[in-house]
C-alpha positions as CSV (number, residue, x, y, z in Angstrom):
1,X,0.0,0.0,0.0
2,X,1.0,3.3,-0.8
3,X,1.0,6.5,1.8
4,X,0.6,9.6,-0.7
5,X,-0.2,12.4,0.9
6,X,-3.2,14.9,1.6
7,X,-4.0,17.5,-1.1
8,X,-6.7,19.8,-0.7
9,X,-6.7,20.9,-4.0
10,X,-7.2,17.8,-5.4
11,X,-10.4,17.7,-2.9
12,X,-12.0,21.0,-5.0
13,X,-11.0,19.5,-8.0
14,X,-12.8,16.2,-7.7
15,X,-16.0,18.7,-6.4
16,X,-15.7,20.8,-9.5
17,X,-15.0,17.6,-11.8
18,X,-18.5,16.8,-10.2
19,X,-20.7,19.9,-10.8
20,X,-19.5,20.4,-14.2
21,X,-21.0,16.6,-15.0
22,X,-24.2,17.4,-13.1
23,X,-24.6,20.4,-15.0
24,X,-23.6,19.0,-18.3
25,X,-20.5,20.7,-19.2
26,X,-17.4,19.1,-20.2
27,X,-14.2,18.4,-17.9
28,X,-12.0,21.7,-18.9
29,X,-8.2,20.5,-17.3
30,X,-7.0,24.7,-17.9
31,X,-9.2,25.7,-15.2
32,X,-7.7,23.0,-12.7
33,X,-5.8,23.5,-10.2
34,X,-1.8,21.2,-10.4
35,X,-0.9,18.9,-8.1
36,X,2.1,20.8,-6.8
37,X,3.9,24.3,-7.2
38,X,7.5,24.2,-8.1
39,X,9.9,26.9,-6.6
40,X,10.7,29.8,-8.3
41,X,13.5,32.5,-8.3
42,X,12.8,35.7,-10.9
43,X,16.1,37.8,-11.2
44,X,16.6,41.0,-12.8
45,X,20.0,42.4,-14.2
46,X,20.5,45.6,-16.6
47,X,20.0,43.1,-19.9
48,X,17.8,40.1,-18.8
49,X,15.0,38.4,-16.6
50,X,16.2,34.9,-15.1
51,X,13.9,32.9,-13.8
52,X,14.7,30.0,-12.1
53,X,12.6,26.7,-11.6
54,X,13.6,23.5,-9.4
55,X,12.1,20.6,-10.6
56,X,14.0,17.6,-9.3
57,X,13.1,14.2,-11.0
58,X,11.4,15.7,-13.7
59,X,12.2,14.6,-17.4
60,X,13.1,17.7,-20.0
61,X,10.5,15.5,-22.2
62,X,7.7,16.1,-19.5
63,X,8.5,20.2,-19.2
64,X,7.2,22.9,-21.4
65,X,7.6,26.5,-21.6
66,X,5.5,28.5,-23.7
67,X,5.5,32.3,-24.1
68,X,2.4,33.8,-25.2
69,X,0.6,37.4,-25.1
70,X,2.4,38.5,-22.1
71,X,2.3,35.5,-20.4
72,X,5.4,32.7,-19.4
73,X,4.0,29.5,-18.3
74,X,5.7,27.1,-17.0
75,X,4.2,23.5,-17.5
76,X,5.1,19.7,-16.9
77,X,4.9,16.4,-14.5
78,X,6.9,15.2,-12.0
79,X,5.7,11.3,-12.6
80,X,5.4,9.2,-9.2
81,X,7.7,5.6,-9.2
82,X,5.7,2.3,-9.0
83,X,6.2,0.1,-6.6
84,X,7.8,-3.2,-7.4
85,X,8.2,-6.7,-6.4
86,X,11.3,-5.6,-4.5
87,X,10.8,-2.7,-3.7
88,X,8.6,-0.5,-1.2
89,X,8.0,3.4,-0.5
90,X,7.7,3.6,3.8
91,X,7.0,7.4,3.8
92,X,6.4,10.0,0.4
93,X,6.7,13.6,1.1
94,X,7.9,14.5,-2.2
95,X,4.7,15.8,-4.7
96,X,4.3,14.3,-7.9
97,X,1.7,15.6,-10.6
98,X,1.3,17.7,-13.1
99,X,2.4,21.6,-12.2
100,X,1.9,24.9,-13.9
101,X,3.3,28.2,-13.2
102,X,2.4,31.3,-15.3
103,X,4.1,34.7,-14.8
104,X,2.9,38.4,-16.2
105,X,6.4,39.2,-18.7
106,X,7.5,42.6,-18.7
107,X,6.6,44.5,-22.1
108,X,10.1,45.2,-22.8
109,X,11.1,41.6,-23.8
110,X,12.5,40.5,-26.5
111,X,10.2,37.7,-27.2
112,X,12.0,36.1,-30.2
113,X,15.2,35.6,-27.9
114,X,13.5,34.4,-25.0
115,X,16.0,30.8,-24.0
116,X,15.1,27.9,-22.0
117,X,17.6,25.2,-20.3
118,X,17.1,22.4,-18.5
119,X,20.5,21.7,-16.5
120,X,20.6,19.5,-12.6
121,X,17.1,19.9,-11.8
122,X,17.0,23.1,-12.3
123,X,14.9,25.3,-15.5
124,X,16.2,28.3,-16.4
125,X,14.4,30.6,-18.5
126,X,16.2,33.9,-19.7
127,X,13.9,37.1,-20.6
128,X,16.2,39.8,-22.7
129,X,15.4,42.6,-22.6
130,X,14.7,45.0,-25.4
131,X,17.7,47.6,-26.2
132,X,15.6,50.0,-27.7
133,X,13.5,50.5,-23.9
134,X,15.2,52.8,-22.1
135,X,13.4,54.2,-18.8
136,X,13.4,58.0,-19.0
137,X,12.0,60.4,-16.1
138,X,9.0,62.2,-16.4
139,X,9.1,65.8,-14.8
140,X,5.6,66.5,-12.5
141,X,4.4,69.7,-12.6
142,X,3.1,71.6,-9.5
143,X,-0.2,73.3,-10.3
């Protein structure tokens, strides 16, 4: 027997799943919550944005990162082990599941440079910014 742990979420999503049968509409997965959050770092320097994911034990294959009106999401699944023959999980802390992140993108990016790697666990994506923005000070008048 497996021990997985408690997730609250999952309870609202099995209670949405339900309503949306009873009142006829179909399953939509976009407006479903993920099975677990990844951590994130978002850095700024004078030329780029760096964001920073960790997602330990999860495949480049099952990660996707899509850049789209504004809007960086971070997608994938961190897939659970099966138990064998020989094998046993005791305790599991860990969260496995799909995940989604999506961050607002600053309108100064270059969005056709925009770079993803996938390097120790760790996804890095890296925002450039556009040279031709330049922030410039606005004088307020006193009436």
């Amino acid at each position: 027997m497996s021990i997985i742990r408690w997730n609250p979420f999952r309870e609202l999503e099995d209670i949405h799943a339900r309503l949306n049968r009873l009142a006829g509409e179909p399953d939509n997965a976009a407006l479903m919550f993920a099975d677990w959050t990844p951590a994130v770092d978002i850095q700024e320097t004078g030329k780029e944005y760096l964001i920073k994911a960790d997602l330990p034990d999860v495949k480049k294959e099952d990660v996707r990162v899509e850049l789209h009106d504004g809007m960086l999401t971070l997608e994938g699944e961190r897939r659970l082990e099966k138990e064998e023959k020989d094998k046993r999980f005791h305790k599991i802390e860990r969260s496995y599941g799909k995940f989604v992140r999506r961050f607002a993108v600053p309108t100064e990016i270059e969005a056709n440079a925009v770079a993803a790697e996938f390097k120790d666990g760790v996804l890095n994506v890296r925002l450039p910014k556009s040279v031709n923005v330049k922030p410039r000070a606005i004088e307020v008048k006193v009436a």
